[in-house]
Structure formats: structure tokens, C-alpha cells
mmCIF file of the N, C-alpha and C atoms, coordinates in Angstrom:
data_MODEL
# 
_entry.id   MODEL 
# 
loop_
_atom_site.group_PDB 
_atom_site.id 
_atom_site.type_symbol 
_atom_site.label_atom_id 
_atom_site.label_alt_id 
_atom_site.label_comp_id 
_atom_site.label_asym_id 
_atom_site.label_entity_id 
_atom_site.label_seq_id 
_atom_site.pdbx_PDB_ins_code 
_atom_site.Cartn_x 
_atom_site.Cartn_y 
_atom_site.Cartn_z 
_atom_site.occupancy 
_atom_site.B_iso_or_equiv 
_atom_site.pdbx_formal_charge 
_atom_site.auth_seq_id 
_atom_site.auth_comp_id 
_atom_site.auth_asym_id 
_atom_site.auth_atom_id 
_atom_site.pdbx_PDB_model_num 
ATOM 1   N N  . UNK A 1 1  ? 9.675  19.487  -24.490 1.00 0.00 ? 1  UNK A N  1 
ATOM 2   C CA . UNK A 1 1  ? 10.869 19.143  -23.733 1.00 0.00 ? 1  UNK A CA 1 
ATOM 3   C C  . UNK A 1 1  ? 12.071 19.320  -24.663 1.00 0.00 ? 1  UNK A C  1 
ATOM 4   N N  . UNK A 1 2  ? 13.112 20.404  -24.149 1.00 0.00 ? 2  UNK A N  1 
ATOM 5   C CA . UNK A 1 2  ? 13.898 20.478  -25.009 1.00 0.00 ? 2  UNK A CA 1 
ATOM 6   C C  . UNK A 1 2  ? 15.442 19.108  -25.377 1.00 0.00 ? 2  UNK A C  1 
ATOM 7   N N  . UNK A 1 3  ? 16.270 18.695  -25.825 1.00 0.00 ? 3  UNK A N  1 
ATOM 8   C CA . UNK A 1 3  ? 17.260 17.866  -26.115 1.00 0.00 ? 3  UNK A CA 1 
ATOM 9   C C  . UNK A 1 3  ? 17.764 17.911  -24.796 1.00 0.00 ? 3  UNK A C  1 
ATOM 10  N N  . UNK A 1 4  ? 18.221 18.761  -24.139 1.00 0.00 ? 4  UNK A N  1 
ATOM 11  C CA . UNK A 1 4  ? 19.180 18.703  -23.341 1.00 0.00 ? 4  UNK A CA 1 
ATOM 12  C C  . UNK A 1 4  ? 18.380 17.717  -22.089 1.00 0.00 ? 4  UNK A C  1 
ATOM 13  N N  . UNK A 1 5  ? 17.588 18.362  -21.574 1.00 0.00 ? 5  UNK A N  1 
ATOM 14  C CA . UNK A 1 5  ? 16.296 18.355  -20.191 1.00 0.00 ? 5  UNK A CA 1 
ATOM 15  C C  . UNK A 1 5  ? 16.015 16.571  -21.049 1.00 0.00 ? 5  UNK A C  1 
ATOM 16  N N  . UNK A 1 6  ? 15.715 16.196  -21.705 1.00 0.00 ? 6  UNK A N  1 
ATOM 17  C CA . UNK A 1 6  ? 14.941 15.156  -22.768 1.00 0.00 ? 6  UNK A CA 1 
ATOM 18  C C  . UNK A 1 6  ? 16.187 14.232  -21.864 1.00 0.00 ? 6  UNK A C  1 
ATOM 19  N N  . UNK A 1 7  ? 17.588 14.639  -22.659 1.00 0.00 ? 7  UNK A N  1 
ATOM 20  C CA . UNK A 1 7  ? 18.550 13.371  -22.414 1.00 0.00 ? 7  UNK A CA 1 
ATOM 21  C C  . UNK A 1 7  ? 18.681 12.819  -21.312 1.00 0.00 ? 7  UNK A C  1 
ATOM 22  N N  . UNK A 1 8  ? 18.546 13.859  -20.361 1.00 0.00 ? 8  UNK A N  1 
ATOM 23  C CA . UNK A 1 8  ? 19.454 13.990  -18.714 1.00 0.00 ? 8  UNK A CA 1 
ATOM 24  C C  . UNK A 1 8  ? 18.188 13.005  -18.348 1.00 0.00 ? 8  UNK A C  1 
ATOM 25  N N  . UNK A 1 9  ? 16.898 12.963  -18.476 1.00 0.00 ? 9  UNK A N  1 
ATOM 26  C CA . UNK A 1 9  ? 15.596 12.217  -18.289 1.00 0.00 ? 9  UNK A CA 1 
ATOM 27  C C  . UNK A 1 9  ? 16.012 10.633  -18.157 1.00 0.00 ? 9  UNK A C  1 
ATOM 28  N N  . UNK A 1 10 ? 16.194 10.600  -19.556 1.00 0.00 ? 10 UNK A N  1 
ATOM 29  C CA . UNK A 1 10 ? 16.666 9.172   -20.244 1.00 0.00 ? 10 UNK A CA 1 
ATOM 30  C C  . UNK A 1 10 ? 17.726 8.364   -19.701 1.00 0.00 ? 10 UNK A C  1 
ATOM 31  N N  . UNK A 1 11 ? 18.564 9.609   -19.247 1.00 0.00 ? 11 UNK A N  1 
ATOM 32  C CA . UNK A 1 11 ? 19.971 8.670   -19.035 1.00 0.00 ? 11 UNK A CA 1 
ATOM 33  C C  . UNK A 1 11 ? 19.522 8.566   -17.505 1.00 0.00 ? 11 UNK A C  1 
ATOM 34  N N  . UNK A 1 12 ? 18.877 9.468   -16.570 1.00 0.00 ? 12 UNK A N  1 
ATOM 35  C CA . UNK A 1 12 ? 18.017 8.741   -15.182 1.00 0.00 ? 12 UNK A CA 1 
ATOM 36  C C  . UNK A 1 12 ? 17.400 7.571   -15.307 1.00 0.00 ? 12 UNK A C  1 
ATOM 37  N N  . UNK A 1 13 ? 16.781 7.922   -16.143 1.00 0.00 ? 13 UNK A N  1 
ATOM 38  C CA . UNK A 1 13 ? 15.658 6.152   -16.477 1.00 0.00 ? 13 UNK A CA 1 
ATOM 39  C C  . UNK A 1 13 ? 16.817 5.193   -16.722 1.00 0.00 ? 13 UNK A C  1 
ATOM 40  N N  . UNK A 1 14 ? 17.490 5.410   -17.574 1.00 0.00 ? 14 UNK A N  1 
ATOM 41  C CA . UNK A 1 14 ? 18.033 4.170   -18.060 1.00 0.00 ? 14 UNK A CA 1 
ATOM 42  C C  . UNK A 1 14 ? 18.774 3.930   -16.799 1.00 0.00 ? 14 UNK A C  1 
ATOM 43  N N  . UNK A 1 15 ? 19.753 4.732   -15.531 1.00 0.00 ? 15 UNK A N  1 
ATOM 44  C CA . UNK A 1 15 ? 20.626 4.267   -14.735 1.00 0.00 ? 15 UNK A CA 1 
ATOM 45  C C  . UNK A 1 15 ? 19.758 4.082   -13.775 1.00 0.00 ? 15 UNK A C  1 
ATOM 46  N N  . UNK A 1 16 ? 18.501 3.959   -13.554 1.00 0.00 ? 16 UNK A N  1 
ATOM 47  C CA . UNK A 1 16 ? 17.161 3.582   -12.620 1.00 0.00 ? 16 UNK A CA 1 
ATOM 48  C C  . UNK A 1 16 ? 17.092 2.271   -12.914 1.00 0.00 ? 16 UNK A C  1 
ATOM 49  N N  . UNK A 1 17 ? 17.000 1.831   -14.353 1.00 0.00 ? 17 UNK A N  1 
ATOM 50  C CA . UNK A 1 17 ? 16.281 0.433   -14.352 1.00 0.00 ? 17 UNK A CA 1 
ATOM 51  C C  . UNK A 1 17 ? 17.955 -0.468  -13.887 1.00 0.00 ? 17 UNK A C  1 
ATOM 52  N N  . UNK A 1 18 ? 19.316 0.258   -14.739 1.00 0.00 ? 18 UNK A N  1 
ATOM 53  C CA . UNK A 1 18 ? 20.261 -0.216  -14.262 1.00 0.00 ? 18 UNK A CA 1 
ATOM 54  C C  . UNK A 1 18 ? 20.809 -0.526  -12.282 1.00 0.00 ? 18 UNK A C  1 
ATOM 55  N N  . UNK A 1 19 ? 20.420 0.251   -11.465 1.00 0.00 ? 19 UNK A N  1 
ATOM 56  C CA . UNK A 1 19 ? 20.276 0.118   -10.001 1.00 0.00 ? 19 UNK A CA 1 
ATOM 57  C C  . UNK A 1 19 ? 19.320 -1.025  -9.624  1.00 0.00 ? 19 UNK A C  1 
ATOM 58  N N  . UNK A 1 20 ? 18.124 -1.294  -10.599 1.00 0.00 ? 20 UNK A N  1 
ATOM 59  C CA . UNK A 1 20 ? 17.210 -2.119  -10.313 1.00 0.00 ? 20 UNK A CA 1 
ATOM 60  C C  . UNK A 1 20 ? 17.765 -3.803  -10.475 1.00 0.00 ? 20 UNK A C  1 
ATOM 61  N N  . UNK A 1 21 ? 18.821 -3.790  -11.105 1.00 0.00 ? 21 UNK A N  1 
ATOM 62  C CA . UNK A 1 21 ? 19.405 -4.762  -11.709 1.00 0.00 ? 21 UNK A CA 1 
ATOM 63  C C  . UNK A 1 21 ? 18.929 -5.758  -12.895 1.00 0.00 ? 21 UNK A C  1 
ATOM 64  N N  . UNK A 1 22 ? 17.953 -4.692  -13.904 1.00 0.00 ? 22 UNK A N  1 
ATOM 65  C CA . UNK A 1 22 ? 17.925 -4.752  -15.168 1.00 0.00 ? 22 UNK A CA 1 
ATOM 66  C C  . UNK A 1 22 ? 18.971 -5.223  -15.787 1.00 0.00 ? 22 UNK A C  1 
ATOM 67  N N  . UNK A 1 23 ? 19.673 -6.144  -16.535 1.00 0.00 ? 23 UNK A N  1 
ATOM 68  C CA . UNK A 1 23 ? 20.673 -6.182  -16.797 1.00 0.00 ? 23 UNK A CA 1 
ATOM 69  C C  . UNK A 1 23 ? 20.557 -6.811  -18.861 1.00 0.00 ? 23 UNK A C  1 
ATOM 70  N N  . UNK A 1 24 ? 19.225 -6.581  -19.242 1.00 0.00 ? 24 UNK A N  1 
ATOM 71  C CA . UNK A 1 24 ? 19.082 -6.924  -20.923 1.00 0.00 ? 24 UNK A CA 1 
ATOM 72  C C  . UNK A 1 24 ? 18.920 -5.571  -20.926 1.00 0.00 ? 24 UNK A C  1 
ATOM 73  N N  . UNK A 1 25 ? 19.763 -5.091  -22.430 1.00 0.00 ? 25 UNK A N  1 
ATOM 74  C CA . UNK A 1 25 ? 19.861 -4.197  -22.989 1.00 0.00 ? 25 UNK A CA 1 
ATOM 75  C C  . UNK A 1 25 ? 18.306 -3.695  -23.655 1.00 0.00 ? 25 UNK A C  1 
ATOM 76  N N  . UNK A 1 26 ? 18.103 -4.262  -24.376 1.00 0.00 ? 26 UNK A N  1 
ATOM 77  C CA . UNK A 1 26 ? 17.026 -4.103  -25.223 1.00 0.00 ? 26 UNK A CA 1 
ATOM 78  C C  . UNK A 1 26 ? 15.827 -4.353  -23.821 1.00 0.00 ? 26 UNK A C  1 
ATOM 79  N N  . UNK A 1 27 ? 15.717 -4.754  -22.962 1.00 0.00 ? 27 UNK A N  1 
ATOM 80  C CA . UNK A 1 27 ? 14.476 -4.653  -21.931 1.00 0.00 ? 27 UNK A CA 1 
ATOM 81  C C  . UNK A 1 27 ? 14.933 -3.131  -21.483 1.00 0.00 ? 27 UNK A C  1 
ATOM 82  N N  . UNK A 1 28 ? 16.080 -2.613  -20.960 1.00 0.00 ? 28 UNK A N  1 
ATOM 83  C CA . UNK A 1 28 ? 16.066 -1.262  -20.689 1.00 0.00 ? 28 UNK A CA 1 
ATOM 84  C C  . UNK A 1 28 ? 15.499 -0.387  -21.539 1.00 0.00 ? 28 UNK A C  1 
ATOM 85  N N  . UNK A 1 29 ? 16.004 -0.500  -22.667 1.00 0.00 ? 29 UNK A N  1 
ATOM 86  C CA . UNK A 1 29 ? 15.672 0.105   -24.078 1.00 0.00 ? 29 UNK A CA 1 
ATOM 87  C C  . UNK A 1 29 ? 13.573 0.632   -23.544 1.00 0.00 ? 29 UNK A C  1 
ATOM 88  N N  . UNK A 1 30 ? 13.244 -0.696  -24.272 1.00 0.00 ? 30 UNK A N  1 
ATOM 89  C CA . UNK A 1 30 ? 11.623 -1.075  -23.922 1.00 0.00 ? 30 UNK A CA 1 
ATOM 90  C C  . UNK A 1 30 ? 11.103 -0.046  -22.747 1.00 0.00 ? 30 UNK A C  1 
ATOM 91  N N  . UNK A 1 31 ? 11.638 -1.119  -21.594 1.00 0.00 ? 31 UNK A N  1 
ATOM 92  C CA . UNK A 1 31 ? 10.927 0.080   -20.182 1.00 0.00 ? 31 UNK A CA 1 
ATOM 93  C C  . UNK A 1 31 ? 10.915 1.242   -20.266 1.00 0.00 ? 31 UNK A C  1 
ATOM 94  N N  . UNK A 1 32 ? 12.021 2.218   -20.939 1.00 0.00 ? 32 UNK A N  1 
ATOM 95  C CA . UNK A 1 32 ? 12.071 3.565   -20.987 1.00 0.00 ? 32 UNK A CA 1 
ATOM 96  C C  . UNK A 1 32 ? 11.429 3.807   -22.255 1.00 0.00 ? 32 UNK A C  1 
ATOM 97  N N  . UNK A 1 33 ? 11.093 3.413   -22.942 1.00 0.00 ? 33 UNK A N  1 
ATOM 98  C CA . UNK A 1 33 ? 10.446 4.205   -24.144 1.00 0.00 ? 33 UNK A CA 1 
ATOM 99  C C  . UNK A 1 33 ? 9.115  4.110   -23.593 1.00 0.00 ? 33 UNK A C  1 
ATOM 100 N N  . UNK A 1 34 ? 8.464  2.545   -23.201 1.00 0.00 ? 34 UNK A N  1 
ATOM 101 C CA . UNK A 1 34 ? 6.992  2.607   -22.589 1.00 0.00 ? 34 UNK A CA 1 
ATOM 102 C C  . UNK A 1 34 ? 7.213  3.735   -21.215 1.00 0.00 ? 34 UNK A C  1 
ATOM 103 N N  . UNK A 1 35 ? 7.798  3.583   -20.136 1.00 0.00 ? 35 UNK A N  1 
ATOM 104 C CA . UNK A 1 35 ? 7.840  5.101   -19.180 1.00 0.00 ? 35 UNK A CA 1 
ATOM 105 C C  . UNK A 1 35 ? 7.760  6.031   -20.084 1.00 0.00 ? 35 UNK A C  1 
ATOM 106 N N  . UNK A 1 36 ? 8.576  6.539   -20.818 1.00 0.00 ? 36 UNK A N  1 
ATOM 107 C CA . UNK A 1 36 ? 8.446  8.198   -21.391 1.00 0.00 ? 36 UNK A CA 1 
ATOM 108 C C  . UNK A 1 36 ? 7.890  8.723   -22.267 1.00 0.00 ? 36 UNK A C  1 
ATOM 109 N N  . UNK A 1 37 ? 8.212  7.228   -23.450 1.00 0.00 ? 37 UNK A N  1 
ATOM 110 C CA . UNK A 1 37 ? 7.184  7.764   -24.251 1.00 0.00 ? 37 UNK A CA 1 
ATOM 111 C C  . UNK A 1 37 ? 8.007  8.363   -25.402 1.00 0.00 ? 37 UNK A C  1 
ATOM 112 N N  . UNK A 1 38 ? 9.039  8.033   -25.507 1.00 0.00 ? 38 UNK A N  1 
ATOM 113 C CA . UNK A 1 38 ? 9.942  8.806   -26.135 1.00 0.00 ? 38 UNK A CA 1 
ATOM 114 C C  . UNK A 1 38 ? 10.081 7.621   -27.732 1.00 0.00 ? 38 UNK A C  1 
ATOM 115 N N  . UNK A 1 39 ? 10.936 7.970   -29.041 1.00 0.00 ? 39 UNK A N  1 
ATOM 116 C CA . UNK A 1 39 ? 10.941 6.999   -29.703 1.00 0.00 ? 39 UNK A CA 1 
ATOM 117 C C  . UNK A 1 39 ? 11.890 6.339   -29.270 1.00 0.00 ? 39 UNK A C  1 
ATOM 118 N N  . UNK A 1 40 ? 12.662 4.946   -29.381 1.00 0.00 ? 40 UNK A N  1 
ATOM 119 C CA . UNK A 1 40 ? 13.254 4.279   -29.308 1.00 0.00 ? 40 UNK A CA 1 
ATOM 120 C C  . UNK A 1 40 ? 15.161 4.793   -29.611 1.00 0.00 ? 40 UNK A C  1 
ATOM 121 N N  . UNK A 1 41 ? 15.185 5.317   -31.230 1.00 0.00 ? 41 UNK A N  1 
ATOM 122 C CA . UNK A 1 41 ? 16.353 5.415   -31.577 1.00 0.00 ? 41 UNK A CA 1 
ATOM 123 C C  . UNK A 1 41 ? 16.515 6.510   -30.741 1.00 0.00 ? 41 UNK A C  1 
ATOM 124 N N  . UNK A 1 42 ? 16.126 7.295   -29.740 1.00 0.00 ? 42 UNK A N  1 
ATOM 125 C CA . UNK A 1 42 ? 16.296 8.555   -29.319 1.00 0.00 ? 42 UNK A CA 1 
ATOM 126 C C  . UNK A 1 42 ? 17.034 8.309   -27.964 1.00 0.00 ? 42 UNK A C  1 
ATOM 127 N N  . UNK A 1 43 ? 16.097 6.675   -27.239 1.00 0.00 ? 43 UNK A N  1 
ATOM 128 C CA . UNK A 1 43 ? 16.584 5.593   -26.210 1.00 0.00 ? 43 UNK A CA 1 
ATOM 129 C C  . UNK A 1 43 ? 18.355 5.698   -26.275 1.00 0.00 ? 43 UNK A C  1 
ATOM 130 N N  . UNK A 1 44 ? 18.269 5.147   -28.046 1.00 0.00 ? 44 UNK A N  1 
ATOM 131 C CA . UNK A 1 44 ? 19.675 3.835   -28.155 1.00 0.00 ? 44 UNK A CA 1 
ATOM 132 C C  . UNK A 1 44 ? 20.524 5.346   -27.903 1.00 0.00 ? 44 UNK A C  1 
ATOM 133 N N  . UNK A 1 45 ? 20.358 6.275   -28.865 1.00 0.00 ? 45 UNK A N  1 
ATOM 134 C CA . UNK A 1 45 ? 21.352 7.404   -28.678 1.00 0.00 ? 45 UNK A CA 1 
ATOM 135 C C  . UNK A 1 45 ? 21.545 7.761   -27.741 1.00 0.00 ? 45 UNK A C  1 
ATOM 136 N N  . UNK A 1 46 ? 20.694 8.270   -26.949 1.00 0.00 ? 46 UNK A N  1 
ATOM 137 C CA . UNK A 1 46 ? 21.011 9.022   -25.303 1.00 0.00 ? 46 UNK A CA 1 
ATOM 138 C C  . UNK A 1 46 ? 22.122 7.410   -24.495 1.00 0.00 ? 46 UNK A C  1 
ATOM 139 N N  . UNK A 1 47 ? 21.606 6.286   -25.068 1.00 0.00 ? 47 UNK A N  1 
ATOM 140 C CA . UNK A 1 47 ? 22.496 5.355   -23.909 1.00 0.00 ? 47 UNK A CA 1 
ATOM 141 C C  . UNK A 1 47 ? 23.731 5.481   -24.739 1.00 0.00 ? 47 UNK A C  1 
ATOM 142 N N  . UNK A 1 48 ? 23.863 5.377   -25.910 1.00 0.00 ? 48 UNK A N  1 
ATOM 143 C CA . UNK A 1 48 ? 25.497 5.667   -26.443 1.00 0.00 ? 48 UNK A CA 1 
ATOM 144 C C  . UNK A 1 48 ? 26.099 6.848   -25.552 1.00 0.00 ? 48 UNK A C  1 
ATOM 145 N N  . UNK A 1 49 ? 25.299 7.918   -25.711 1.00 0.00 ? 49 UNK A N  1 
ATOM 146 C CA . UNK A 1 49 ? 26.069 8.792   -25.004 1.00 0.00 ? 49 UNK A CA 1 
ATOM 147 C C  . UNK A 1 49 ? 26.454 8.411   -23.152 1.00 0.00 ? 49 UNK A C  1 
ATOM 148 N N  . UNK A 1 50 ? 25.783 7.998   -22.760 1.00 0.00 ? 50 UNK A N  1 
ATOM 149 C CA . UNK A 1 50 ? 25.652 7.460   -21.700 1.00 0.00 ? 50 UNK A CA 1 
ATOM 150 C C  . UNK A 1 50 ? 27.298 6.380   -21.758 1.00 0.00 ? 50 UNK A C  1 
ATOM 151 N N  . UNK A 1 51 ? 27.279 5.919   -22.515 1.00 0.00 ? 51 UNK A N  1 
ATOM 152 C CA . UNK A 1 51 ? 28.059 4.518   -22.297 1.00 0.00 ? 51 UNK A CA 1 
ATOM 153 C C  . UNK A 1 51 ? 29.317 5.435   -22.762 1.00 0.00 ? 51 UNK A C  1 
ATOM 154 N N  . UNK A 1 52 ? 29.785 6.306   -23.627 1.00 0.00 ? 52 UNK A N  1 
ATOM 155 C CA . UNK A 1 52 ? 31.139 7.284   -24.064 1.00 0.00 ? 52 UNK A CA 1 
ATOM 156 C C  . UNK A 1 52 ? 30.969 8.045   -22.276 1.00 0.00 ? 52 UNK A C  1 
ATOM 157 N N  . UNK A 1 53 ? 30.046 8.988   -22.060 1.00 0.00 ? 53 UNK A N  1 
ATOM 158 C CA . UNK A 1 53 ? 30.554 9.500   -20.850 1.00 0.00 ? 53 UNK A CA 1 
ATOM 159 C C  . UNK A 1 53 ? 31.407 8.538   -19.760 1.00 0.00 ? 53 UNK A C  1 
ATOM 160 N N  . UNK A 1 54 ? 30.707 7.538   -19.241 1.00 0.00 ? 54 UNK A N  1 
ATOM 161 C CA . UNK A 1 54 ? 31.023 6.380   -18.435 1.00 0.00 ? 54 UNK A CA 1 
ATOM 162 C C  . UNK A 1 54 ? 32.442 6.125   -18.830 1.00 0.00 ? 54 UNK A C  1 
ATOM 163 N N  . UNK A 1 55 ? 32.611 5.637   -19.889 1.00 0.00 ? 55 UNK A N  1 
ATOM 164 C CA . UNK A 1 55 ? 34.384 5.689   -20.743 1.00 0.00 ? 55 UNK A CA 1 
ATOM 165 C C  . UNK A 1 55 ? 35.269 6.085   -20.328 1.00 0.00 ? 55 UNK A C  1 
ATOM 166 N N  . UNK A 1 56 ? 34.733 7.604   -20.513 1.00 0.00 ? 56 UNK A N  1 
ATOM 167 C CA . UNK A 1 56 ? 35.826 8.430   -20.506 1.00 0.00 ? 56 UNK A CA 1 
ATOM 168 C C  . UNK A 1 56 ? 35.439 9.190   -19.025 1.00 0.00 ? 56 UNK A C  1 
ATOM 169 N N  . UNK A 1 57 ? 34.948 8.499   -18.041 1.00 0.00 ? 57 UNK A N  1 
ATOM 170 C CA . UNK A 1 57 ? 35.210 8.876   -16.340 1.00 0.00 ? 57 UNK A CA 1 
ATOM 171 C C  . UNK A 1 57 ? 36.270 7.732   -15.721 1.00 0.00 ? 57 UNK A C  1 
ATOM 172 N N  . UNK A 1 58 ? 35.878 6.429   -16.204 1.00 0.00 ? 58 UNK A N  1 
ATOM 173 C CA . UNK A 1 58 ? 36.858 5.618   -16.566 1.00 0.00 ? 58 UNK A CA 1 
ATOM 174 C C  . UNK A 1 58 ? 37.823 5.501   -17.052 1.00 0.00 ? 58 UNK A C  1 
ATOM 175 N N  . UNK A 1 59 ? 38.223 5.704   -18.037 1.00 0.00 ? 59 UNK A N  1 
ATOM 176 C CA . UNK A 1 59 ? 39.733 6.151   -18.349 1.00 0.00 ? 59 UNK A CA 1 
ATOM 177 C C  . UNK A 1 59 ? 40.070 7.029   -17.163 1.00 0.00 ? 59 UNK A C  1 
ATOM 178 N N  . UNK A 1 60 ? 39.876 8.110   -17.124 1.00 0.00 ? 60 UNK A N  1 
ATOM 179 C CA . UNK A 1 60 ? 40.304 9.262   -16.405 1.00 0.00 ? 60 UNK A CA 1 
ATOM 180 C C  . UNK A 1 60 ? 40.644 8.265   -15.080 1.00 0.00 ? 60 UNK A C  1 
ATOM 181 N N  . UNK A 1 61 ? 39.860 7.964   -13.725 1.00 0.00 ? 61 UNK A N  1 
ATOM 182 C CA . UNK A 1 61 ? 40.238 7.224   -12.934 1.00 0.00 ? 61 UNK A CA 1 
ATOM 183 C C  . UNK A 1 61 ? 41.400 5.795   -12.919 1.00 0.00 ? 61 UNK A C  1 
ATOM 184 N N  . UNK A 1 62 ? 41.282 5.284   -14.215 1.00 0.00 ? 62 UNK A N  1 
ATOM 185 C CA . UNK A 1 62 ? 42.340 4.288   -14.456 1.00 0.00 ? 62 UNK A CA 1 
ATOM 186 C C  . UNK A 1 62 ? 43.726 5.073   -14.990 1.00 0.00 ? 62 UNK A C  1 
ATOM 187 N N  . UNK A 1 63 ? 43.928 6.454   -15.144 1.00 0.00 ? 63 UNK A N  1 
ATOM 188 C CA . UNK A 1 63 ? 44.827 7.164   -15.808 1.00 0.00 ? 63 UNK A CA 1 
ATOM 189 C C  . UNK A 1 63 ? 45.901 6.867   -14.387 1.00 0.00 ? 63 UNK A C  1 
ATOM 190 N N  . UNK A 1 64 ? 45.903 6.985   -13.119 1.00 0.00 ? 64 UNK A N  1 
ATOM 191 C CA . UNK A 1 64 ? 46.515 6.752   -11.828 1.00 0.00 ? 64 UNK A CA 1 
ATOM 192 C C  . UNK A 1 64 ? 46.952 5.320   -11.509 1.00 0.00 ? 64 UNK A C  1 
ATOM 193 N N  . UNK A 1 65 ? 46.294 4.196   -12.419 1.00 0.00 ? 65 UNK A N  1 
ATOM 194 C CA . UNK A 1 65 ? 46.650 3.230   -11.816 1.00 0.00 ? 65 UNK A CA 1 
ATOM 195 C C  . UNK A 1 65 ? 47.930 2.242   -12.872 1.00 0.00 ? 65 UNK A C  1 
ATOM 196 N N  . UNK A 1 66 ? 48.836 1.964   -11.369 1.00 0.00 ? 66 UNK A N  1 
ATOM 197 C CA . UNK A 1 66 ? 49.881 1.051   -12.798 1.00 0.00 ? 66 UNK A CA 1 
ATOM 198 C C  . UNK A 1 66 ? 49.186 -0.124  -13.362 1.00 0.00 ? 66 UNK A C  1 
ATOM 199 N N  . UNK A 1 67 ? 49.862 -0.110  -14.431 1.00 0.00 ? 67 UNK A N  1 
ATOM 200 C CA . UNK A 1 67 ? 49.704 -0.785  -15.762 1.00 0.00 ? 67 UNK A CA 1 
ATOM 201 C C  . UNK A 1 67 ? 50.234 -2.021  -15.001 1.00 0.00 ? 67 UNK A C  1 
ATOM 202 N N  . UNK A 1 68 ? 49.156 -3.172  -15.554 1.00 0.00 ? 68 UNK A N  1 
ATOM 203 C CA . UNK A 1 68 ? 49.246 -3.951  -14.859 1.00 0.00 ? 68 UNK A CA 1 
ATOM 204 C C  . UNK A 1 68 ? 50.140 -5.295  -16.469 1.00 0.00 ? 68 UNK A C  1 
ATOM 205 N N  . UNK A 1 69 ? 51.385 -5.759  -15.715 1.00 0.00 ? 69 UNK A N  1 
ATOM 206 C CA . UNK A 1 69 ? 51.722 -6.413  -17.029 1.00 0.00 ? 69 UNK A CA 1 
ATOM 207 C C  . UNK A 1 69 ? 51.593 -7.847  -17.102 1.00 0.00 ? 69 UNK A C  1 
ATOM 208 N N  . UNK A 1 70 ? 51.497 -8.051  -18.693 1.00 0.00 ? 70 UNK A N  1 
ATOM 209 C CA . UNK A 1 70 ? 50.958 -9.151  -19.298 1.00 0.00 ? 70 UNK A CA 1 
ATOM 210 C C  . UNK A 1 70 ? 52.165 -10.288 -19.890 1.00 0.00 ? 70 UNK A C  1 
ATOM 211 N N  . UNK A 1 71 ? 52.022 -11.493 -19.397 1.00 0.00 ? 71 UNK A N  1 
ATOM 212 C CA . UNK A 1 71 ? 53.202 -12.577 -20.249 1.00 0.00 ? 71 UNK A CA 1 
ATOM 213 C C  . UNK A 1 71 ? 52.516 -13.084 -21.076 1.00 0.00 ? 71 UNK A C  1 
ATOM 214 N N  . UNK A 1 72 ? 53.271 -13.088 -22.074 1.00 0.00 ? 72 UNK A N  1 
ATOM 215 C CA . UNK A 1 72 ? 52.831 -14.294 -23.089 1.00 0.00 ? 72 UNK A CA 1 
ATOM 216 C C  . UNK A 1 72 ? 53.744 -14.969 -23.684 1.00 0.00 ? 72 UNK A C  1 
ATOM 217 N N  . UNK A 1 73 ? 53.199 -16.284 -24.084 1.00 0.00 ? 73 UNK A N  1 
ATOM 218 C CA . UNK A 1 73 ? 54.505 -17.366 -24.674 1.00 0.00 ? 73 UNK A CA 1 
ATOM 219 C C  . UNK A 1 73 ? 55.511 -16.593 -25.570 1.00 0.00 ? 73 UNK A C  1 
ATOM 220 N N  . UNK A 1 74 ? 55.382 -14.970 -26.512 1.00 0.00 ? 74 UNK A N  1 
ATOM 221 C CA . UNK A 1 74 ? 56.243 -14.618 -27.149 1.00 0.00 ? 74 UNK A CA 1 
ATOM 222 C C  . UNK A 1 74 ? 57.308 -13.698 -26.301 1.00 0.00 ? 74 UNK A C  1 
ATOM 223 N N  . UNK A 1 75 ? 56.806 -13.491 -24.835 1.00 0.00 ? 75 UNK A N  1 
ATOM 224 C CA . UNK A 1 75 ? 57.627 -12.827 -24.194 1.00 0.00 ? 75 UNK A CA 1 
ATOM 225 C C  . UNK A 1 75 ? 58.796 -13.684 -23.280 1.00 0.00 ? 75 UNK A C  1 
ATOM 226 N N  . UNK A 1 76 ? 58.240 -15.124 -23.428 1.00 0.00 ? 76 UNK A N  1 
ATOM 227 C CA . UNK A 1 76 ? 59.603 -15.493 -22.606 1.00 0.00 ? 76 UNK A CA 1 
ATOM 228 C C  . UNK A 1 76 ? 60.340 -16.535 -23.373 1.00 0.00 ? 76 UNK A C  1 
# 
């Protein structure tokens, strides 16, 4: 299985157990290495990447919305 085909796998599994409402990190981690079979640090990396993509679809969609403003005791 090459890197690419490998990741796209992982980051299904991992947003599978996430729909399931998995919500411990390290139990996602677990379930997908016992499903695939894969090593672990290979897990944490593919979800980093996972969690930067997500980011930055986020940003992008919040790029449209006003800035929502903040008081604080030094502002008034």
C-alpha cells in the first residue's frame, strides 16, 4: 500500500470512529491501528495531517465572517 492510498485509509478510519462519536484521542489512535494494522506513529501523523487540513478549510470559511469584537477592562 503505497503513502498516499495508506493516508486517505487512515484519515477514513479515523473520521469513521469520529461520526461514531468516539471522542478519546488515544482510543481513536488504538481502534485504527488494531483495524489496519498499521504502526501507531504512522496513526498520530496521518491525524496531524488530518487536523492542519481541517484548519485550514476552516480558516478559509471563517475568512467571510466579521470579526467578532472583544471588550476588555483595558479597552474602556
Amino acid at each position: 500500500m503505497n503513502r498516499t492510498n495508506q493516508s486517505t485509509i487512515i484519515k477514513e478510519a479515523i473520521n469513521s470512529y469520529l461520526d461514531k462519536g468516539v471522542t478519546d484521542k488515544q482510543d481513536i489512535y488504538t481502534k485504527v491501528v488494531d483495524e489496519l494494522g498499521v504502526p501507531r506513529p504512522t496513526v498520530r501523523r496521518v491525524a496531524r495531517d488530518l487536523r492542519t487540513e481541517l484548519l485550514q478549510k476552516i480558516q478559509i470559511l471563517q475568512s467571510d465572517m466579521p470579526k467578532v469584537a472583544t471588550t476588555s477592562e483595558e479597552d474602556e
